[in-house]
C-alpha positions in Angstrom: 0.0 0.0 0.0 1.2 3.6 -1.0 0.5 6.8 0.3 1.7 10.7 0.7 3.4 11.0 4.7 2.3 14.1 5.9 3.6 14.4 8.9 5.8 12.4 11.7 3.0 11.7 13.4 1.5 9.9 10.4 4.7 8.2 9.4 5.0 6.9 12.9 1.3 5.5 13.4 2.1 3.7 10.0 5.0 1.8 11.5 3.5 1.0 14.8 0.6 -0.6 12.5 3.1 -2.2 10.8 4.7 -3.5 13.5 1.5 -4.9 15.7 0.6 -6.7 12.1 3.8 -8.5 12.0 3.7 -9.5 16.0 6.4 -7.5 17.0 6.0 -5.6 20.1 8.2 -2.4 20.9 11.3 -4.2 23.0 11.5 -6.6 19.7 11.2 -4.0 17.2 13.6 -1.7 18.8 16.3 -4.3 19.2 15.7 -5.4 16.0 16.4 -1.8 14.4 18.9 -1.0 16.9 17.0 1.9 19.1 15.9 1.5 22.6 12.4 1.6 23.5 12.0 5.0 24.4 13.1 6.2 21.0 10.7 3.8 19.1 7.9 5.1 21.5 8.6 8.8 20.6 8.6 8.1 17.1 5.5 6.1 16.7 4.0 9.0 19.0 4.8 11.4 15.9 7.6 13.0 18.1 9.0 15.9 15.4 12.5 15.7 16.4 13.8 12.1 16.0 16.7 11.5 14.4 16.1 10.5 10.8 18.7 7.8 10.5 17.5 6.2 13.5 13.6 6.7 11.5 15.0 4.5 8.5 16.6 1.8 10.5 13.4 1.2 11.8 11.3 1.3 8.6 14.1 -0.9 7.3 13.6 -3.0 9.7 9.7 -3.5 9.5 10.0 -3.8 5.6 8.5 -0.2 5.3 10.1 1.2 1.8 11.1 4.8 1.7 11.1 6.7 -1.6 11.3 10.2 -2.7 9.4 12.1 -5.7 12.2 14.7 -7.1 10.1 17.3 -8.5 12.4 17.4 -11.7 12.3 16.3 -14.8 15.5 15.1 -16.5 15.3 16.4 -19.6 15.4 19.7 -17.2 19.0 18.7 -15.5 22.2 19.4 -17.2 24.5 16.6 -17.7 26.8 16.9 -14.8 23.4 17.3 -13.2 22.0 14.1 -14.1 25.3 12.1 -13.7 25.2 13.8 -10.0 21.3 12.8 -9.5 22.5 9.3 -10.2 25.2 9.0 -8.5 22.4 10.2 -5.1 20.1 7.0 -6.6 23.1 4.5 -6.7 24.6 5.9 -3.4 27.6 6.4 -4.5 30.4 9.5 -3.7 27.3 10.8 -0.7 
């Protein structure tokens, strides 16, 4: 299922609903992404201020896909432009 996040509260009540789906509670989700309790708690609260790179690990970790939509087209970028926008997609030289 796809949808537009809105906010982190959104985001956050998507991953606890992933989480309770799959049988994980929070001490087994948070190990398993590497975050304490507390942390998980904020985020699936919609806390604004967690740390992003902790977020992903825990979308990561509950199979939740994260994907951008550039508002770009390519034909717009130049060509260093483009070989730099792929270089971002193949995370390479970040």
């Amino acid at each position: 299922m796809k949808f537009s996040v809105k906010d982190a509260k959104q985001l956050g009540k998507a991953a606890q609903l992933v989480r309770k789906t799959q049988g994980l509670d929070q001490m087994s989700a948070a190990s398993l992404s590497s975050n304490g309790t507390t942390f998980l708690s904020d985020f699936e609260n919609g806390k604004p201020t967690v740390e992003l790179g902790r977020v992903l690990r825990v979308l990561d970790s509950l199979g939740i896909t994260v994907t951008i939509d550039v508002p770009i087209e390519q034909e717009a970028l130049t060509d260093a432009q483009r070989k730099r926008m792929s270089q971002i997609i193949d995370g390479i030289d970040l």
